[in-house]
ZADRENDO-314981 format. One line per 3 residues: number of its first residue (from 1); for each residue x, y, z negated of N, C-alpha, C. Coordinates in steps of 0.02 Angstrom, whole numbers, plus 50000, padded with zeros to 5 digits. Each point is the difference from the previous one (the first is absolute). Layout:
NUM) X/Y/Z/X/Y/Z/X/Y/Z | ...
***
This chain:
1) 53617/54255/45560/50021/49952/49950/50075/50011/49985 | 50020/49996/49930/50075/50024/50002/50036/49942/50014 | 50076/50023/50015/50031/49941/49989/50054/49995/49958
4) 49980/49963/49968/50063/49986/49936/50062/49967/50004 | 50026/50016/49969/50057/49953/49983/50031/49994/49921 | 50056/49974/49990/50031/49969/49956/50054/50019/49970
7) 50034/50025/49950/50049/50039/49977/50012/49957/49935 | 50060/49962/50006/50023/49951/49930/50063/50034/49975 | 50004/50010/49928/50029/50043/49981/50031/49949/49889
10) 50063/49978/50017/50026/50005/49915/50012/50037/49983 | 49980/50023/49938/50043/50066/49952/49982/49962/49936 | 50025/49947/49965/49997/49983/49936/49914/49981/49971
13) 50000/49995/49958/49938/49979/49964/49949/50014/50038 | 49947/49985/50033/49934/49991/50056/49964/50054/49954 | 50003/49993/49945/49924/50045/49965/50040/50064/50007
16) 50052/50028/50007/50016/50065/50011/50016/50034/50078 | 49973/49951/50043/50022/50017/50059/49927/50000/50038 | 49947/49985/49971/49945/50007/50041/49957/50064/49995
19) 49998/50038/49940/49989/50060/49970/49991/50061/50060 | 50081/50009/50000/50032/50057/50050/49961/49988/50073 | 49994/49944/50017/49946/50008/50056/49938/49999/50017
22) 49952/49955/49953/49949/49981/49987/49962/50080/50006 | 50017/50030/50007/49968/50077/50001/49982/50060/50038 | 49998/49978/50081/50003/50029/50045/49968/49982/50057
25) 49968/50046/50034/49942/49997/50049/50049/49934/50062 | 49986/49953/50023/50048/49975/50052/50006/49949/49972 | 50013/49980/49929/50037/49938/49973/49909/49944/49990
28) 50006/49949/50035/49949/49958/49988/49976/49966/49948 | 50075/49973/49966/50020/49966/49944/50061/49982/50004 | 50028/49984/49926/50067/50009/49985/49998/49917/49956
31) 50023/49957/50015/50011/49942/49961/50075/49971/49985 | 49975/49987/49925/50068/49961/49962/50017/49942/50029 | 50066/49970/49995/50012/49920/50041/50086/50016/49999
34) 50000/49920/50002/50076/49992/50062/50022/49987/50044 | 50065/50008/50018/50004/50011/50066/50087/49985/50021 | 50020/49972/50033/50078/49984/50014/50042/49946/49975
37) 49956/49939/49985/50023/49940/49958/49985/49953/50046 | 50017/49936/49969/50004/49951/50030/49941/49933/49978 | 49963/50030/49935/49948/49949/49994/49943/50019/50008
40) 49933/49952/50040/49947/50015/50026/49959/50023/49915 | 49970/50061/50031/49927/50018/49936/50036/49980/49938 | 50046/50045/49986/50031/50008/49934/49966/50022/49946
43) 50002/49979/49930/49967/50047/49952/50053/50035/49992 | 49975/50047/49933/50018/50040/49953/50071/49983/49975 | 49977/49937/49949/50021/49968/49960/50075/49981/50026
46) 49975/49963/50075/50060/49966/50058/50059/50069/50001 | 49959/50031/50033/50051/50103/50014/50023/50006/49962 | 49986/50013/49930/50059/50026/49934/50046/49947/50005
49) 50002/49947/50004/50059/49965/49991/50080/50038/50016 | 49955/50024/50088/50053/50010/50041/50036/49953/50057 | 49948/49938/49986/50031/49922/50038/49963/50005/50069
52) 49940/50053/49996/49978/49989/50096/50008/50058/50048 | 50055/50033/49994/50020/50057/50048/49957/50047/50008 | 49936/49995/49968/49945/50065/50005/50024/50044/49978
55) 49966/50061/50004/50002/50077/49979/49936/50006/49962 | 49989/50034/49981/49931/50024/49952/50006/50051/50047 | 49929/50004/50057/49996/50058/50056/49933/50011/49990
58) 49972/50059/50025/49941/50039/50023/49995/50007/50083 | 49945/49963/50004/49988/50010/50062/49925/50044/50018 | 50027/50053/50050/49978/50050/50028/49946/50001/50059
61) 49925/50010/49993/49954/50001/50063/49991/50045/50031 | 50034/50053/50031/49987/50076/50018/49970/49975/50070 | 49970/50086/50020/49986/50033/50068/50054/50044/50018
64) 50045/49974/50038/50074/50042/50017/49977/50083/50040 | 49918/49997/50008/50000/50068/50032/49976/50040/49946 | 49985/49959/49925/49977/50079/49967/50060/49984/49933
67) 50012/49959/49992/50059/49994/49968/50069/49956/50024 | 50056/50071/50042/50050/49933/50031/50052/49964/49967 | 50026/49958/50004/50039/49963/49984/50070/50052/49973
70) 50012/50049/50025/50045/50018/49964/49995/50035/49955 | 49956/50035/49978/49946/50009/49954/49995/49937/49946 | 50012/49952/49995/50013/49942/49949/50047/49989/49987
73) 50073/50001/50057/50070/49994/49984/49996/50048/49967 | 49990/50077/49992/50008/50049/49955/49970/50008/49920 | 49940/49944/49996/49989/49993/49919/50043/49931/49997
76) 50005/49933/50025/50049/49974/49974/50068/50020/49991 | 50029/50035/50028/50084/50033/49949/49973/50018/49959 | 49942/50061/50002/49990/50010/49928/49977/49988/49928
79) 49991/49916/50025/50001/49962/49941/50040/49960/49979 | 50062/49989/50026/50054/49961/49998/50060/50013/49972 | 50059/49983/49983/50066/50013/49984/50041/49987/50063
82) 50004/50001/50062/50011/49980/50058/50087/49971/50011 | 50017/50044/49919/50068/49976/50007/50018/49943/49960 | 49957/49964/49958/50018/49939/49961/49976/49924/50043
85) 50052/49993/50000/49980/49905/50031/49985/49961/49955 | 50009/49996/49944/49963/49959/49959/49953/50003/49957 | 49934/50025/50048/49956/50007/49961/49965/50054/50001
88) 49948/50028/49977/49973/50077/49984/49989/50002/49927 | 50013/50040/49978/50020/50042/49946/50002/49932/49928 | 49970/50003/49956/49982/49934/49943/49997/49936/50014
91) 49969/49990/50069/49978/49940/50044/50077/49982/50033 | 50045/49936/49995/50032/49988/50008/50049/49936/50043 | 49995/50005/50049/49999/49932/50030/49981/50008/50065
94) 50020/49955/50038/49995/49994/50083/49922/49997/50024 | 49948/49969/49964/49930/50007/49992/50000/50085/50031 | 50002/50055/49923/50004/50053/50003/50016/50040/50047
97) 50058/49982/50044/50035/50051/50025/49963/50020/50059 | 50026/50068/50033/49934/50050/50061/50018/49965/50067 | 49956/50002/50008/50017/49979/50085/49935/50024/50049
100) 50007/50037/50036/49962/50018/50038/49984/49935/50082 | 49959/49961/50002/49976/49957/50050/49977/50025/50065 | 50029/50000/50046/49959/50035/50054/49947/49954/50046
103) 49961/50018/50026/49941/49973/50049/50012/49965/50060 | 50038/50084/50025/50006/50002/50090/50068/50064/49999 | 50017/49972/50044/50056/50064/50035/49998/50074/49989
106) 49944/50019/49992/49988/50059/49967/50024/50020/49942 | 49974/49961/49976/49993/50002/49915/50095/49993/49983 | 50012/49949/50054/50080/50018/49967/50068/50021/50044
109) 49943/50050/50031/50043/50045/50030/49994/50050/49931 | 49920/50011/50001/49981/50067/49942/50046/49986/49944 | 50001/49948/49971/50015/49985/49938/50082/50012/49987
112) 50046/49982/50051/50055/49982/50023/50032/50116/49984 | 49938/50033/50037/50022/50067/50009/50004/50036/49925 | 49932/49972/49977/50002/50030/49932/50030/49979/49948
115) 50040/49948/50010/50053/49956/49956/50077/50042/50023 | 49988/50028/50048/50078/50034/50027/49991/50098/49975 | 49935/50001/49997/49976/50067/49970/50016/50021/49947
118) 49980/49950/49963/49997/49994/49921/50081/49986/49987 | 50045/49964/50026/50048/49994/50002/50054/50079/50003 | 49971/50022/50065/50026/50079/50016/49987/50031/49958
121) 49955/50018/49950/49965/50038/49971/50045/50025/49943 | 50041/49959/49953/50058/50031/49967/49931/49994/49936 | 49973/49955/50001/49938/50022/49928/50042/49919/49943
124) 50018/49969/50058/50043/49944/49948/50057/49980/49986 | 50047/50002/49960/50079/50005/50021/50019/49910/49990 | 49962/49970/49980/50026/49942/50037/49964/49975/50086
127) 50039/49944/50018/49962/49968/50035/49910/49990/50023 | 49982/50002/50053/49929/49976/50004/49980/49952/50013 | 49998/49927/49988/50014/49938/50010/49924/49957/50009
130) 49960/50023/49989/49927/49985/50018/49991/49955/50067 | 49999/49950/50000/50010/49954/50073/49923/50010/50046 | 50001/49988/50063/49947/49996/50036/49978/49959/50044
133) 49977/49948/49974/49994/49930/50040/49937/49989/50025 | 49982/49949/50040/49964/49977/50052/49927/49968/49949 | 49949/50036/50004/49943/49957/49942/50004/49934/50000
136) 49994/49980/49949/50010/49913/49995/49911/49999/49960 | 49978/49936/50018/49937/49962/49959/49982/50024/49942 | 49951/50044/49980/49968/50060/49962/49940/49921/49948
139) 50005/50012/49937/49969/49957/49967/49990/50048/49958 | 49913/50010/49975/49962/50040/49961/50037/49986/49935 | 50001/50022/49948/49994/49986/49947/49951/49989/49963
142) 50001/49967/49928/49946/49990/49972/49929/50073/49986 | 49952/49983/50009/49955/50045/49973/50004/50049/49934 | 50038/49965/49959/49989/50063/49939/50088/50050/50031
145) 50013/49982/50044/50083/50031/50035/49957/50066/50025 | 49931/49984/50034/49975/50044/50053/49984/50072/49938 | 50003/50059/50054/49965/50062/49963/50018/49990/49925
148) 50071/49998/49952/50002/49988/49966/49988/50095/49953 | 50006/50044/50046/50017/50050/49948/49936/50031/50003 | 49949/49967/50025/49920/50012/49986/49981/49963/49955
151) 50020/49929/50018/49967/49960/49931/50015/50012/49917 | 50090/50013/50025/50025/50004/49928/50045/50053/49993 | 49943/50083/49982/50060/50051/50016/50033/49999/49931
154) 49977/49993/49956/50078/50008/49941/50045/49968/50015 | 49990/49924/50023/50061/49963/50003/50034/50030/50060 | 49974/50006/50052/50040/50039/50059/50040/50039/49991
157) 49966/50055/49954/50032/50070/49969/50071/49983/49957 | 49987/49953/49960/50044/49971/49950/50075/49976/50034 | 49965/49952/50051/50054/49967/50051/50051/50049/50028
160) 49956/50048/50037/50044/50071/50033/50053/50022/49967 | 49966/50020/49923/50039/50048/49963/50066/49951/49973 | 49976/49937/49990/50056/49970/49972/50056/49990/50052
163) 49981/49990/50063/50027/49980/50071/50069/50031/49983 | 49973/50068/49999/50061/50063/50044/49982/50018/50053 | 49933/49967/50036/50018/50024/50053/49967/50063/50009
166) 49961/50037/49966/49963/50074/49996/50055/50041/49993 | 50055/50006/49967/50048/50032/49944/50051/50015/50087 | 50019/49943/50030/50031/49981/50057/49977/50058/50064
169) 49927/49984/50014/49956/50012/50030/50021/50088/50007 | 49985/50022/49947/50000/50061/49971/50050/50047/50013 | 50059/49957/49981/50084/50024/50011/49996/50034/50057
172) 49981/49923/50045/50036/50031/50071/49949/50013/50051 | 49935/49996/49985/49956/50022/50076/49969/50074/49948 | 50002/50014/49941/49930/50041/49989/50052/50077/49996
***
């Protein structure tokens, strides 16, 4: 029987951050939600404000033995701007901004290395400012939030391209 665990992850808008993982032998399921606020079972509606400390996050169901955890820190940079604090790319606001959540000690030891990697790496000439905090209370998002770039691939497609964040994407990992 495997054993799973949990990988919570911000990088800006939920419908562009579940994609990149949703696709690989290991990952159980990948769900939209928030995560790092201060009001119980937040909506949507509540989050854009910006008034309940959430993130718009994806949270992660893997098998760490066929897909590991650092193996996920490595597609989240590569969906991120790792050097902007306010926000990811179009999406603008403390909601928005990346934050990688960790589980257990592991996770932010791992997370902690590949944040100093990526740092070393000379691939960004500013700062890498991507914070890595302790998971806080994970609240689903609404149902039409879930699997959005299955239900609605033009609009997905549309969202991306308008984002920046493909154009971004492109620059600096491809």
């Amino acid at each position: 029987m495997a054993e799973f665990e949990k990988a919570t992850f911000a990088g800006g808008c939920f419908w562009c951050m579940v994609k990149p993982f949703d696709q690989f032998d290991g990952i159980e399921k990948v769900i939209s939600g928030y995560s790092g606020g201060h009001t119980e079972n937040p909506t949507y509606e509540q989050v854009k404000t910006g008034e309940t400390g959430h993130k718009e996050v994806v949270q992660i169901t893997f098998d760490p033995e066929i897909f590991p955890y650092e193996k996920l820190l490595e597609i989240f940079w590569q969906q991120i701007d790792p050097t902007d604090d306010e926000g990811q790319f179009q999406d603008r606001g403390d909601n928005y901004r990346a934050v990688i959540f960790y589980h257990n000690e592991k996770q932010k030891q791992l997370a902690e290395q590949s944040k100093q990697a990526l740092a070393a790496s000379g691939k960004f000439k500013k700062p890498i400012v991507t914070p890595i905090l302790p998971a806080a209370p994970f609240y689903p998002a609404e149902d039409y939030h879930q699997d959005f770039y299955k239900k609605s691939p033009k609009e997905y497609k549309e969202d991306r391209q308008k984002s920046g964040r493909d154009e971004f994407i492109n620059s600096h990992w491809q």
